[in-house]
DOTI-85724 format. One record per residue: residue number from 1; residue in three letters; x, y, z of N, C-alpha, C in turn. Coordinates in nm, 3 decimals. Atoms other than C-alpha are relative to their C-alpha. Example, Ala and Ser with C-alpha at 12.3 -4.5 7.8 and 13.67 -1.06 7.14 Angstrom:
2
(torza 1; 'Ala'; (0.089; -0.119; 0.000); (1.230; -0.450; 0.780); (0.090; 0.120; 0.000))
(torza 2; 'Ser'; (-0.082; -0.119; -0.006); (1.367; -0.106; 0.714); (-0.077; 0.109; 0.073))
END
This chain:
81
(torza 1; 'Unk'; (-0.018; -0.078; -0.122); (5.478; -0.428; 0.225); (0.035; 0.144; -0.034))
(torza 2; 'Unk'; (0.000; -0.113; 0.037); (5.646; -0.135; 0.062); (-0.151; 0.107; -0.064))
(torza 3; 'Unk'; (0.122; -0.096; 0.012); (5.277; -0.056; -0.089); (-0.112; 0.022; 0.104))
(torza 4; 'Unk'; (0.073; -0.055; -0.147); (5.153; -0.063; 0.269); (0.092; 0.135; 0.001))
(torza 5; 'Unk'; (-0.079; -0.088; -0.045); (5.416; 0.172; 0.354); (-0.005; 0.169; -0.057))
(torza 6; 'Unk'; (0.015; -0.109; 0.135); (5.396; 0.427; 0.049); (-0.140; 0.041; 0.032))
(torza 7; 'Unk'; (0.128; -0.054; -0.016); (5.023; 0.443; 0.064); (-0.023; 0.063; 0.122))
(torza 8; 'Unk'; (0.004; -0.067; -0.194); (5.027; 0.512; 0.478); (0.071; 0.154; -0.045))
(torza 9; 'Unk'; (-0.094; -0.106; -0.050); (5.323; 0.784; 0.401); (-0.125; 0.079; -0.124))
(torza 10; 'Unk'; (0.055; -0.096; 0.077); (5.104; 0.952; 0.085); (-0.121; 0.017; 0.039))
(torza 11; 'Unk'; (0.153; -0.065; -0.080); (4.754; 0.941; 0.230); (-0.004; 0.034; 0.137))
(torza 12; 'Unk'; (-0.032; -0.029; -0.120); (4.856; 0.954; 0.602); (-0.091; -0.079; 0.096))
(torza 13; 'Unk'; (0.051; 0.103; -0.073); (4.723; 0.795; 0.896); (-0.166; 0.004; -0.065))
(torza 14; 'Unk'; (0.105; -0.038; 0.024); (4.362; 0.948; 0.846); (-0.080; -0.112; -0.155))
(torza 15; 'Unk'; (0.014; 0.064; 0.108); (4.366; 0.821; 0.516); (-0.048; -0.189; -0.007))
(torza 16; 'Unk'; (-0.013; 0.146; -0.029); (4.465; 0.453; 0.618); (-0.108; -0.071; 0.094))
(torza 17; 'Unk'; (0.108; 0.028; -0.081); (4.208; 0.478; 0.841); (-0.120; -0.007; -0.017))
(torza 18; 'Unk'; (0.119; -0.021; 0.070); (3.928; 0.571; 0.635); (-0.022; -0.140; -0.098))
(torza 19; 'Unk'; (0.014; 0.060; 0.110); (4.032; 0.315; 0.365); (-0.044; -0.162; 0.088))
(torza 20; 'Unk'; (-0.018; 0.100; -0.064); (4.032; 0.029; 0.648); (-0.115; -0.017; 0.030))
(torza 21; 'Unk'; (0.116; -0.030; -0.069); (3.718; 0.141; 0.772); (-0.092; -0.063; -0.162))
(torza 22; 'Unk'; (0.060; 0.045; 0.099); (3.572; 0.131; 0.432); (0.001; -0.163; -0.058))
(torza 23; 'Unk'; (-0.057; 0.178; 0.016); (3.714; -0.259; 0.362); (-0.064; -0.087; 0.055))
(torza 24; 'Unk'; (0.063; 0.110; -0.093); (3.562; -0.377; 0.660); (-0.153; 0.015; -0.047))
(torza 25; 'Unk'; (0.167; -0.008; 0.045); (3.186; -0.221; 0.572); (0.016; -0.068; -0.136))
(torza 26; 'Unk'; (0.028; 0.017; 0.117); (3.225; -0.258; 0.228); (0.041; -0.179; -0.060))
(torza 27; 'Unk'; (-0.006; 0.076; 0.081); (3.387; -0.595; 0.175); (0.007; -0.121; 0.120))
(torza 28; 'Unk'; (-0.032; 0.102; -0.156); (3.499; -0.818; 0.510); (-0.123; -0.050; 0.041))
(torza 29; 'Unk'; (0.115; 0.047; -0.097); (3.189; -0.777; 0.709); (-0.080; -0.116; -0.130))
(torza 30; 'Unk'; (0.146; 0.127; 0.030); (2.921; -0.897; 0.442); (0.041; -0.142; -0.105))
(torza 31; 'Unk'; (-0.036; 0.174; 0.062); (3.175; -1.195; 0.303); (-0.054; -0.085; 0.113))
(torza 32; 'Unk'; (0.002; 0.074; -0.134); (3.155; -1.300; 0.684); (-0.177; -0.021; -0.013))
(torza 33; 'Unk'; (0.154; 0.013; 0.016); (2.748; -1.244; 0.670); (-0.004; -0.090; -0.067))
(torza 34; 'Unk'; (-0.006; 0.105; 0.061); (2.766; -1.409; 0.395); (-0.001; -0.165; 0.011))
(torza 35; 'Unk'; (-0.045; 0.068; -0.084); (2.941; -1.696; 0.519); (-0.082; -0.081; 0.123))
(torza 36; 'Unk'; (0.092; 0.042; -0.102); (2.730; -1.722; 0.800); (-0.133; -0.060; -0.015))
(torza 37; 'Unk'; (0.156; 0.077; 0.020); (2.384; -1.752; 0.674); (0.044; -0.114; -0.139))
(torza 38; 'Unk'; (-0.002; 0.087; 0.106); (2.516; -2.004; 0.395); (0.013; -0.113; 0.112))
(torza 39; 'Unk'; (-0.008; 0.108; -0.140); (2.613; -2.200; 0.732); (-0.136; -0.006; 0.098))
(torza 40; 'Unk'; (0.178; 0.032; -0.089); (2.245; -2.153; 0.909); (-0.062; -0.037; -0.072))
(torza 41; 'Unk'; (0.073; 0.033; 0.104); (2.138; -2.226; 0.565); (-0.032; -0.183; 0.031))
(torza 42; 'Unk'; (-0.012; 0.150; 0.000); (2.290; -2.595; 0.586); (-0.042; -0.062; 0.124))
(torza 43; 'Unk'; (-0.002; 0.044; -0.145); (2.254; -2.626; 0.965); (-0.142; -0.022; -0.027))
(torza 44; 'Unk'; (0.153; 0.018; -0.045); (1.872; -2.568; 0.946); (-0.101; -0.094; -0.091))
(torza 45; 'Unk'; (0.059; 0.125; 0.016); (1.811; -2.770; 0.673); (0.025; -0.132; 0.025))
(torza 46; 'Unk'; (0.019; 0.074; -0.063); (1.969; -3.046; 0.818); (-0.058; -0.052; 0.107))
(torza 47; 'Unk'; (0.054; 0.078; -0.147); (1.797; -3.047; 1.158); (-0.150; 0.001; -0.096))
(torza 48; 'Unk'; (0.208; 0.033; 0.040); (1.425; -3.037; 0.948); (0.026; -0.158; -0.090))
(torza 49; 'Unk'; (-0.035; 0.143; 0.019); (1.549; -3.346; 0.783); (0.022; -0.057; 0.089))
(torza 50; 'Unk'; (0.047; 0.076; -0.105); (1.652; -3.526; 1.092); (-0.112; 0.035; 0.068))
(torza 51; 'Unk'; (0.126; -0.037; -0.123); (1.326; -3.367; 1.324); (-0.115; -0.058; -0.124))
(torza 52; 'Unk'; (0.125; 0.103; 0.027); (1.111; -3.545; 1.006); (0.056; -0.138; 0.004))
(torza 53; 'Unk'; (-0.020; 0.144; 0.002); (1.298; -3.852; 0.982); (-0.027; -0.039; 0.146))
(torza 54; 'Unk'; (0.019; 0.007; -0.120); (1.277; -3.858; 1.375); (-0.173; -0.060; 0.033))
(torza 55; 'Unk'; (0.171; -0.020; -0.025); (0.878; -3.784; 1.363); (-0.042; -0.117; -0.086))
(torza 56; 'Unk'; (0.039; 0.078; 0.084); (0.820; -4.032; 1.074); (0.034; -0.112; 0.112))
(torza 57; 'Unk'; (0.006; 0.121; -0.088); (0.991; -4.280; 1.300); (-0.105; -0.061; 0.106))
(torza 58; 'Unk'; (0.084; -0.006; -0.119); (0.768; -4.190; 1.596); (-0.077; -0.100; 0.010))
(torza 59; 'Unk'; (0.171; 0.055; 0.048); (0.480; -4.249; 1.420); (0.008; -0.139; -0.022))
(torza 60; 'Unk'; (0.032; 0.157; 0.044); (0.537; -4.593; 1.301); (0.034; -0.093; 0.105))
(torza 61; 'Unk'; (0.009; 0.037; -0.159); (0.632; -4.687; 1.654); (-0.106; -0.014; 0.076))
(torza 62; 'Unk'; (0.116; -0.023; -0.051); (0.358; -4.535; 1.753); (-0.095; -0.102; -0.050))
(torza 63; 'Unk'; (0.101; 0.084; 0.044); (0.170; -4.760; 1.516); (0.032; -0.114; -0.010))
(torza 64; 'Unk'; (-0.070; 0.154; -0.009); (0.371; -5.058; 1.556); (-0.087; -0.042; 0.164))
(torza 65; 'Unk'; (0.063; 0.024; -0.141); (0.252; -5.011; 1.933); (-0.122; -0.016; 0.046))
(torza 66; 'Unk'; (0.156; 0.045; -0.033); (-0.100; -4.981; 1.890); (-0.021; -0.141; -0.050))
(torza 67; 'Unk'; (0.063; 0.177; 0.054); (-0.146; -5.317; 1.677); (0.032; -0.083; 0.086))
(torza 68; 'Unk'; (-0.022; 0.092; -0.089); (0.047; -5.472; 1.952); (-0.066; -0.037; 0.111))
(torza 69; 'Unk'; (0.111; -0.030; -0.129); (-0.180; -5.364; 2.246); (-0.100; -0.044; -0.057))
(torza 70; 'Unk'; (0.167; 0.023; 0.031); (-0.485; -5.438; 2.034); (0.002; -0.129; -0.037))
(torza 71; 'Unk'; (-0.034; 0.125; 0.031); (-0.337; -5.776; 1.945); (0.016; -0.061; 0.147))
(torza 72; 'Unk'; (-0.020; 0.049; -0.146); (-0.224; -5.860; 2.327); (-0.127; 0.034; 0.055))
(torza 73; 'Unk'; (0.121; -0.045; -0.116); (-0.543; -5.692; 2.479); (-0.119; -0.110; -0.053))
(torza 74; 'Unk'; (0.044; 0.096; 0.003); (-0.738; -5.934; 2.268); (0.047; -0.142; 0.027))
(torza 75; 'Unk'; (-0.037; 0.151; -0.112); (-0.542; -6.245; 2.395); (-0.039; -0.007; 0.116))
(torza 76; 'Unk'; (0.017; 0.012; -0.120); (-0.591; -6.116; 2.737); (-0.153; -0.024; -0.032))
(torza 77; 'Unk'; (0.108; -0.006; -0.053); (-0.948; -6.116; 2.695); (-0.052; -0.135; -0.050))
(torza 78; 'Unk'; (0.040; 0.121; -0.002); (-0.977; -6.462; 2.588); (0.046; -0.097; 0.077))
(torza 79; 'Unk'; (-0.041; 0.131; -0.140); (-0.811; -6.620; 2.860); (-0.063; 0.070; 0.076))
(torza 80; 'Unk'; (0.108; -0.014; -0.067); (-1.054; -6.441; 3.051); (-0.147; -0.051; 0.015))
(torza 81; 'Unk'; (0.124; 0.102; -0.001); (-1.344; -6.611; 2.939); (0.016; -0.115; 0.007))
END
């Protein structure tokens, strides 16, 4: 605290103000950037992993469903004749 204090009284407000200013551009902001896209990093490759495991599912639904219809649609058509 005293080298808050000391530095404020020898460079002056101006000073403290410049150096604060500089801290935030120079070191704060792009940890936070940082930070951030390492977190959209993980976020986005998890949703493309679930949105293919999702789609893979679809599909085999999808193809579970046709053999079933083409399996039932030929039953129906033999108790038709």
């Amino acid at each position: 605290m005293e080298l808050i204090v000391s530095l404020c009284g020898s460079l002056g407000v101006t000073g403290c103000l410049v150096w604060y200013l500089y801290y935030n551009t120079a070191v704060a902001i792009p940890r936070l950037t940082d930070k951030h896209s390492a977190s959209m990093d993980k976020i986005t490759d998890k949703f493309s992993v679930t949105l293919r495991e999702e789609r893979e599912f679809r599909r085999s639904e999808f193809a579970d469903l046709k053999t079933f219809i083409k399996s039932e649609g030929c039953k129906h058509q033999e108790h038709k004749q």
